[in-house]
C-alpha positions in Angstrom: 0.0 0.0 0.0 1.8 3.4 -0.9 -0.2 6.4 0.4 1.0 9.6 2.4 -2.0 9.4 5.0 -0.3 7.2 7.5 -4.2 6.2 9.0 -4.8 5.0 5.5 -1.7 3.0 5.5 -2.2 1.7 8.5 -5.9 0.7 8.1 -5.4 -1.2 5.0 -2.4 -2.9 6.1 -3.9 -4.2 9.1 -7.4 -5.3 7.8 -4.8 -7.8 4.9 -2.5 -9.0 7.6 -6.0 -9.8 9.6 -6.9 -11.9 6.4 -3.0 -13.7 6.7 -1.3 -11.4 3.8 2.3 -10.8 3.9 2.0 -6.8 3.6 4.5 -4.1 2.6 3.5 0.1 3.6 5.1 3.0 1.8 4.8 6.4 1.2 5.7 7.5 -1.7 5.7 6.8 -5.4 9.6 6.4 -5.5 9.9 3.8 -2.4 7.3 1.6 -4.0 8.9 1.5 -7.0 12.0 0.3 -5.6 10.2 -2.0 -3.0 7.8 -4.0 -5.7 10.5 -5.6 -7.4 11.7 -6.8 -4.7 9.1 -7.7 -3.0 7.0 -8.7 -5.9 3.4 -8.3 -4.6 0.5 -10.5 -5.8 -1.6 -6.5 -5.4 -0.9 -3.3 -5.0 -2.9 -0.8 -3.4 -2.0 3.3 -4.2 -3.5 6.4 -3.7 -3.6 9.0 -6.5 -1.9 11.4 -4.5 1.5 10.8 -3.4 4.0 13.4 -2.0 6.5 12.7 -4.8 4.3 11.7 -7.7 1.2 10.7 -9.0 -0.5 7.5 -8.2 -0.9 7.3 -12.8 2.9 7.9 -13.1 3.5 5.3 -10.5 1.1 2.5 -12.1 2.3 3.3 -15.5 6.3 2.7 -13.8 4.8 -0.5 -12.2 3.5 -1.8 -15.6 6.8 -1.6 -17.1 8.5 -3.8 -14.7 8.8 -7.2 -15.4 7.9 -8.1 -11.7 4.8 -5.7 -11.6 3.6 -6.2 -14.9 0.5 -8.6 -14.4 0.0 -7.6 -10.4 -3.0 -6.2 -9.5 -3.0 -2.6 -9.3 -6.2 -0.5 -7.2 -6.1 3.4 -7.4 -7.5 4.1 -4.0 -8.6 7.9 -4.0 -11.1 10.5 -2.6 -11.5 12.2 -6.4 -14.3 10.7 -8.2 -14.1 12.4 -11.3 -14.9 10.7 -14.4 -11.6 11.7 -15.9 -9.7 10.5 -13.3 -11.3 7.1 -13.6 -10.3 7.5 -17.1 -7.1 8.4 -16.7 -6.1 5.3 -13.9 -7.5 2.9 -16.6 -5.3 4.7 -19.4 -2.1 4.1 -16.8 -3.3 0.8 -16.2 -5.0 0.3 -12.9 -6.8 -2.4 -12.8 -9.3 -1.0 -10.4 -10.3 2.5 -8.9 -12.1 2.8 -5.6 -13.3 6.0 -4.4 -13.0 7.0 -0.6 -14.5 6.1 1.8 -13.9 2.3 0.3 -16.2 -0.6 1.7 -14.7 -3.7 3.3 -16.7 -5.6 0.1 -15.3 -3.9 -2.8 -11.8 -4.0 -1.5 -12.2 -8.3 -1.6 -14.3 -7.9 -4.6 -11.2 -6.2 -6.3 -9.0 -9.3 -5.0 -10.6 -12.1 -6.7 -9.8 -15.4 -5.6 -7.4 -14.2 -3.3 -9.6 -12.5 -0.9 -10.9 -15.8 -0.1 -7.7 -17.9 0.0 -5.1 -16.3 1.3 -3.1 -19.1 1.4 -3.3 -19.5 -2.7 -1.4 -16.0 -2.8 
């Protein structure tokens, strides 16, 4: 999860370890990218915002790395402008959630591996 509010952070990291995710926090654009290779995550979750850069600049950067590539990649933001939503699918975001996110459409954006974890 890269995202500058550290409650944010915080609250979607501990709802995934709850569910028996490994889970890596960051908080910017630039630490993720250097993390996610090495960490190679099955999803990543991003805000739009970031202090460094923008959560399209960072997805596009993920979708160029070989180890990021295919992951999952959710836009989580409070902007629900219809050319924003255009704009994370255009930078390749698989999905884009708009604050305040419900518990359901965080798993529905997880597929199968909201409901085995152990699968990841």
């Amino acid at each position: 999860m890269a995202d500058r509010s550290e409650e944010t952070r915080d609250l979607f990291a501990a709802l995934f370890l709850s569910m028996g995710y490994e889970v890596k926090t960051v908080t910017t654009g630039t630490k993720a990218l250097a993390w996610a290779p090495l960490f190679r995550p099955h999803a990543i979750f991003t805000a739009i915002h970031l202090p460094d850069q923008n959560g399209f600049e960072l997805c596009a950067a993920l979708r160029r790395m070989p180890q990021t590539a295919n992951v999952l990649i959710v836009a989580i933001t409070g902007h629900l402008a219809r050319d924003c939503a255009q704009r994370a699918r255009a930078a390749g975001f698989d999905h884009y959630l708009v604050k305040p996110v419900k518990l359901e459409a965080i798993l529905a954006t997880m597929g199968p591996w909201a409901a085995e974890p152990a699968a990841r």
